[in-house]
C-alpha positions as CSV (number, residue, x, y, z in Angstrom):
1,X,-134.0,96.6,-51.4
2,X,-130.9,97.0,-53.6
3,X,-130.0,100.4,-54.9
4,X,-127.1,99.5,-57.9
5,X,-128.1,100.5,-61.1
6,X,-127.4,99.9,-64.5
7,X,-128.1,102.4,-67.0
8,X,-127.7,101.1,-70.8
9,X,-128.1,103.6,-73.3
10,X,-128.4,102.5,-76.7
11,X,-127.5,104.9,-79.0
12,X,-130.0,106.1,-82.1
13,X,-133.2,103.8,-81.1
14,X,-136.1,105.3,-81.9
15,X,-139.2,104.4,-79.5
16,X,-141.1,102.7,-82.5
17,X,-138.8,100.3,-83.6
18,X,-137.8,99.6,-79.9
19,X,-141.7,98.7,-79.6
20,X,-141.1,96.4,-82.3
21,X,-138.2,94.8,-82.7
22,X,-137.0,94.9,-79.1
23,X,-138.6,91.7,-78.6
24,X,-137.0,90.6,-75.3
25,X,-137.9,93.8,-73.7
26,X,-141.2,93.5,-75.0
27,X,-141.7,89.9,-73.3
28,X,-140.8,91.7,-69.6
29,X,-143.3,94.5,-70.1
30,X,-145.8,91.4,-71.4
31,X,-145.5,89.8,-68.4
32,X,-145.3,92.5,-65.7
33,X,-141.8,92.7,-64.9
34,X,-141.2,96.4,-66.6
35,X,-142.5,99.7,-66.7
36,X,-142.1,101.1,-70.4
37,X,-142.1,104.4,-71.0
38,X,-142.4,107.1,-74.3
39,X,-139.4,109.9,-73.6
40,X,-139.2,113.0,-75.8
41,X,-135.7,114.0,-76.0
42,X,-134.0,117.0,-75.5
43,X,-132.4,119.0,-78.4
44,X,-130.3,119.4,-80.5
45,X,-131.1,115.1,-81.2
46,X,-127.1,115.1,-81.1
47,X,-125.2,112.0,-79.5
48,X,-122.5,113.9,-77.2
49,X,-125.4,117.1,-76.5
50,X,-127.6,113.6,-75.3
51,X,-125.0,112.3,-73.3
52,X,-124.5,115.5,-71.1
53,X,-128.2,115.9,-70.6
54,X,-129.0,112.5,-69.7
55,X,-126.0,112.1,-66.9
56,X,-126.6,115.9,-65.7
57,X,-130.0,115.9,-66.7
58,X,-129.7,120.0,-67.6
59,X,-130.6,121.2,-71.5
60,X,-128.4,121.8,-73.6
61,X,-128.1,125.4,-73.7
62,X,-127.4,125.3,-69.8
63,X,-124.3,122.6,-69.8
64,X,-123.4,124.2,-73.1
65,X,-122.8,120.8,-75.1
66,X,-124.7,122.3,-77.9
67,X,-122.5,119.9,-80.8
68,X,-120.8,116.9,-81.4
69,X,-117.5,118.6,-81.8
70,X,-117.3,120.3,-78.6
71,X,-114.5,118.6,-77.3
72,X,-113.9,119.3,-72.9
73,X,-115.3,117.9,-69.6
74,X,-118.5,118.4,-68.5
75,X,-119.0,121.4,-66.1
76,X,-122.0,120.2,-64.6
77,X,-122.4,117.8,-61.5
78,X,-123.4,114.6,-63.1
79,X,-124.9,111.5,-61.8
80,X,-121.2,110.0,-61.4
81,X,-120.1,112.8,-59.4
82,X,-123.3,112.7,-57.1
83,X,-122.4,108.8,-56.8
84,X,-119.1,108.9,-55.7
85,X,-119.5,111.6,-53.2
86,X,-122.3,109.1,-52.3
87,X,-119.6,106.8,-51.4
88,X,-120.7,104.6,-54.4
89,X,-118.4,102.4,-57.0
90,X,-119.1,103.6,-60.6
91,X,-118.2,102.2,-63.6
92,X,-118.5,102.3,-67.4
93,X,-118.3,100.7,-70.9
94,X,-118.8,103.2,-73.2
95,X,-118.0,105.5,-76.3
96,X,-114.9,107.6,-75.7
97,X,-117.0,110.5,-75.6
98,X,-118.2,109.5,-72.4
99,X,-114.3,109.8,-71.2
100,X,-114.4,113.2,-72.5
101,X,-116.8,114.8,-70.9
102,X,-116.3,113.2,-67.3
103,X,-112.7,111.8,-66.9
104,X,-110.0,113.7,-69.0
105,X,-110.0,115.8,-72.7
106,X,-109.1,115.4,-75.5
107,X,-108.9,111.2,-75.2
108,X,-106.0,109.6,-75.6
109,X,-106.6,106.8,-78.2
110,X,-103.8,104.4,-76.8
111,X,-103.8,105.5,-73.0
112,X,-107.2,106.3,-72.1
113,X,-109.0,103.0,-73.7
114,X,-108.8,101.1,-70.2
115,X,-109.2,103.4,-66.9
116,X,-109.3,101.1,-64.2
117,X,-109.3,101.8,-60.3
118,X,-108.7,106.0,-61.2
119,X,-109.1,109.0,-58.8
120,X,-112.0,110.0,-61.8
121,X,-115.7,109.9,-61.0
122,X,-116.2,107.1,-63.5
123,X,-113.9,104.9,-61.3
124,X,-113.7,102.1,-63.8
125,X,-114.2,102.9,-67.3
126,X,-113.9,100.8,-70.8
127,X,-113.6,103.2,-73.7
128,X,-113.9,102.5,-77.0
129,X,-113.3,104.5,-80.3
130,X,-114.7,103.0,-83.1
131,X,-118.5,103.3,-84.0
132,X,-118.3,99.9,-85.4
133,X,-117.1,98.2,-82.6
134,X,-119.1,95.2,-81.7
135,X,-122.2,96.0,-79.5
136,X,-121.1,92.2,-78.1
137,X,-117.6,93.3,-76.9
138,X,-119.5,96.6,-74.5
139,X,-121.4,94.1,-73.4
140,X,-118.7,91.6,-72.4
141,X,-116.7,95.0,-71.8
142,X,-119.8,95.6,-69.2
143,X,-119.6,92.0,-68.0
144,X,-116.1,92.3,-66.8
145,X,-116.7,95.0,-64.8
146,X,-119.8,93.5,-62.8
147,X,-117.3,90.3,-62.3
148,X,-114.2,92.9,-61.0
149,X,-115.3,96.1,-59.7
150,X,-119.2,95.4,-58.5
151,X,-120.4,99.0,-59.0
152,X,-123.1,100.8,-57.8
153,X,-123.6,102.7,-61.0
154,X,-122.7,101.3,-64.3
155,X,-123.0,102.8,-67.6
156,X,-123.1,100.9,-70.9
157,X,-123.7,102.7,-74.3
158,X,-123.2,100.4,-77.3
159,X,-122.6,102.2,-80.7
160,X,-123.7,99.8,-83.5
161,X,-128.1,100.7,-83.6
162,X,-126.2,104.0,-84.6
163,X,-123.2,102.9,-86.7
164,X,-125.7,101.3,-88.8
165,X,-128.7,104.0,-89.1
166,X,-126.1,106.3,-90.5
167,X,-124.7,103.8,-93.1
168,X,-128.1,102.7,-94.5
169,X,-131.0,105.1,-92.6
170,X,-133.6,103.8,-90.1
171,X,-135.8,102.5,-93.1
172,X,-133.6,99.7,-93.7
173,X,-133.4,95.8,-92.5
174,X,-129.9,96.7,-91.1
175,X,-131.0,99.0,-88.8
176,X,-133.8,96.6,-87.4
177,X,-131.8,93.5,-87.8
178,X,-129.0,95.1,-85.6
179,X,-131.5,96.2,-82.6
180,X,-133.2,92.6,-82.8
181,X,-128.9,91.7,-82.4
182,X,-128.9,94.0,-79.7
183,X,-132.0,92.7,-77.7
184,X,-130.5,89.5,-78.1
185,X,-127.7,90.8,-75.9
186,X,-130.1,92.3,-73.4
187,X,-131.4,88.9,-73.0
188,X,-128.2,87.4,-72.3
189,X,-127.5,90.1,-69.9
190,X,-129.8,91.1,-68.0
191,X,-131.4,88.0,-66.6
192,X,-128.0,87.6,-64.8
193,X,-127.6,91.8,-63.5
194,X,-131.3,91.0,-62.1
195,X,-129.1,88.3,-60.2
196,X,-126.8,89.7,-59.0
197,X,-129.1,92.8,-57.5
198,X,-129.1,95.2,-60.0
199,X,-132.1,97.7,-60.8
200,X,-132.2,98.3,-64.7
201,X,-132.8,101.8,-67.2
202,X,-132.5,101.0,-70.6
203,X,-133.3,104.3,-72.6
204,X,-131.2,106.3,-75.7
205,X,-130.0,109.4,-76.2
206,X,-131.8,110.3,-79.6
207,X,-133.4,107.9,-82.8
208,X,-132.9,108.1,-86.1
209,X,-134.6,109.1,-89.3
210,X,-135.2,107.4,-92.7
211,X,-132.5,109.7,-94.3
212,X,-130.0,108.0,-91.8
213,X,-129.4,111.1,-89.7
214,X,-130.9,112.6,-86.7
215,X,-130.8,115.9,-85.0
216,X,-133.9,117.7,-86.0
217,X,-137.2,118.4,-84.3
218,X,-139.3,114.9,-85.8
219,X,-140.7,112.2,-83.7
220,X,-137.5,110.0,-85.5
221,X,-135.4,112.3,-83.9
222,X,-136.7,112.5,-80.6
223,X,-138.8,110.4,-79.4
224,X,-136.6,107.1,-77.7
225,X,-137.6,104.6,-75.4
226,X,-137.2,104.3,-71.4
227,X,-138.0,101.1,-69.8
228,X,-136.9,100.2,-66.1
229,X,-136.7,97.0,-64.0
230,X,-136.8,97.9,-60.3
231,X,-139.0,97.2,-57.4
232,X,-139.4,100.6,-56.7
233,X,-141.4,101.2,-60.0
234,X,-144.7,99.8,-61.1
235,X,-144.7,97.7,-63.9
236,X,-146.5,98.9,-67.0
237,X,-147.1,100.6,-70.3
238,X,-147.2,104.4,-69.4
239,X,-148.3,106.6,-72.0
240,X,-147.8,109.9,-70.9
241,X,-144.7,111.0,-72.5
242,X,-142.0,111.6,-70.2
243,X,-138.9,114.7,-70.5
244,X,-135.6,113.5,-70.9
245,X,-134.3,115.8,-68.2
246,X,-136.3,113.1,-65.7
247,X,-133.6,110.1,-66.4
248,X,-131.0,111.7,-64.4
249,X,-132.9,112.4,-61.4
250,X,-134.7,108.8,-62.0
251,X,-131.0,107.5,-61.5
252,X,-130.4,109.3,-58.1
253,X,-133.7,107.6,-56.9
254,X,-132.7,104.3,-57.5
255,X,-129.3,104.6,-56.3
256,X,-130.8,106.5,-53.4
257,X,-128.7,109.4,-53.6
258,X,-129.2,113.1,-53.6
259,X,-130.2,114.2,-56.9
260,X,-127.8,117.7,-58.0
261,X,-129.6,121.0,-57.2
262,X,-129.9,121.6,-61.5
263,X,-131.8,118.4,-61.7
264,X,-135.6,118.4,-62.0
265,X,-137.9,117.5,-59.4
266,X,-138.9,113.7,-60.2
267,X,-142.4,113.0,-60.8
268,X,-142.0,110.0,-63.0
269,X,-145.4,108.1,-62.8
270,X,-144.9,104.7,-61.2
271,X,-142.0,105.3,-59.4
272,X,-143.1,104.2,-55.5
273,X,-140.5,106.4,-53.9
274,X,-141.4,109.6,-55.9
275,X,-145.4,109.8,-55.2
């Protein structure tokens, strides 16, 4: 049974509009190939606060990545650490944020874009620095490093579901029309990780609400989707909701590692290994 994983993130999807407009993902859970799952996210519903909790899988007020403009590395043991003491390759396409808090602060816009083969924990990373960057180039981004470097662990977090929420609010065509674009790209994808032996997780850090922000304590703020593709999870529509603090140790179990000591106790429903 294989133990790589990919973990794609996609920033600022809510858990409704995933349910409708993620219309791939929706086809896989239709016919029994994924488990889907309703996560309440941590607060504050900020994007970098998100990122720490769901690679550490501590709260906020315990890795101390309360706000978007705290700018260091993580001093928690995150699930890139626990991988490559593990012995495992890890990867990453990803907002420079991500390079922050887990390779080297402050980035370094010219330098730090590409960091392949490094002494890091994210091994080989592809950073990007624009929110509008094209969710099709992390993907291809993502692609390249599957074809080079056949992690263990790969991390993908596409910007745009975000980029465009803020510009015209969740209410808005744009913001469904770009996650329809961006389960488009899930379908081009993943058929071919499942090839080449990877388990998937496919959740976000926080949604977005209909005055194009996010942050607060609302279901639009929170409440985000988590579906995963693995043989060591039971397909199907759970509806217990599910803590965001559970992704990280989730991860550890698929990639068969030791979760960190900080890390909750995992009692996902449907995961084989767990029960």
């Amino acid at each position: 049974m294989s133990n790589k994983v990919i973990v794609i993130v996609l920033d600022a999807l809510r858990f409704d509009v995933a349910c409708t407009h993620l219309g791939f993902m929706q086809h896989l859970v239709e016919q029994g190939k994924v488990a889907r799952y309703k996560v309440k996210g941590e607060l504050p519903a900020l994007s970098r606060p998100m990122y720490e909790t769901i690679c550490t899988g501590t709260p906020a007020i315990e890795h101390g990545i309360v706000h978007n403009h705290i700018v260091r590395m993580s001093k928690e043991e995150s699930i890139f650490h626990l991988a490559k003491a593990a012995q495992k390759v890890t990867a990453a396409a990803a907002y420079y944020w991500v390079s922050e808090l887990y390779q080297k602060a402050p980035f370094q816009h010219f330098t730090d874009r590409l960091q392949l083969n490094s002494d890091g924990v994210i091994q080989n990373g592809s950073y990007y620095f624009e929110d509008h960057y094209p969710d099709s180039h992390v993907f291809a981004d993502a692609h390249y490093l599957t074809q080079q470097f056949t992690p263990d662990l790969l991390y993908i977090h596409p910007m745009n579901i975000d980029d465009d929420g803020h510009k015209f609010t969740a209410d808005s065509p744009q913001y469904r029309n770009r996650v329809l674009a961006t389960d488009g790209l899930l379908a081009l994808s993943i058929p071919a990780w499942l090839e080449q032996g990877y388990q998937i997780i496919v959740t976000a850090d926080h949604g977005m609400t209909a005055d194009g922000n996010h942050g607060g304590n609302t279901a639009a703020d929170r409440e985000v989707p988590l579906f995963i593709i693995s043989p060591k999870v039971q397909p199907g529509i759970y509806e217990e909701v599910v803590s965001q603090l559970q992704i990280a140790p989730l991860i550890c179990e698929l990639l068969e590692i030791e979760k960190s000591p900080k890390m909750q106790k995992l009692h996902l429903k449907g995961v084989r290994e767990a029960e």
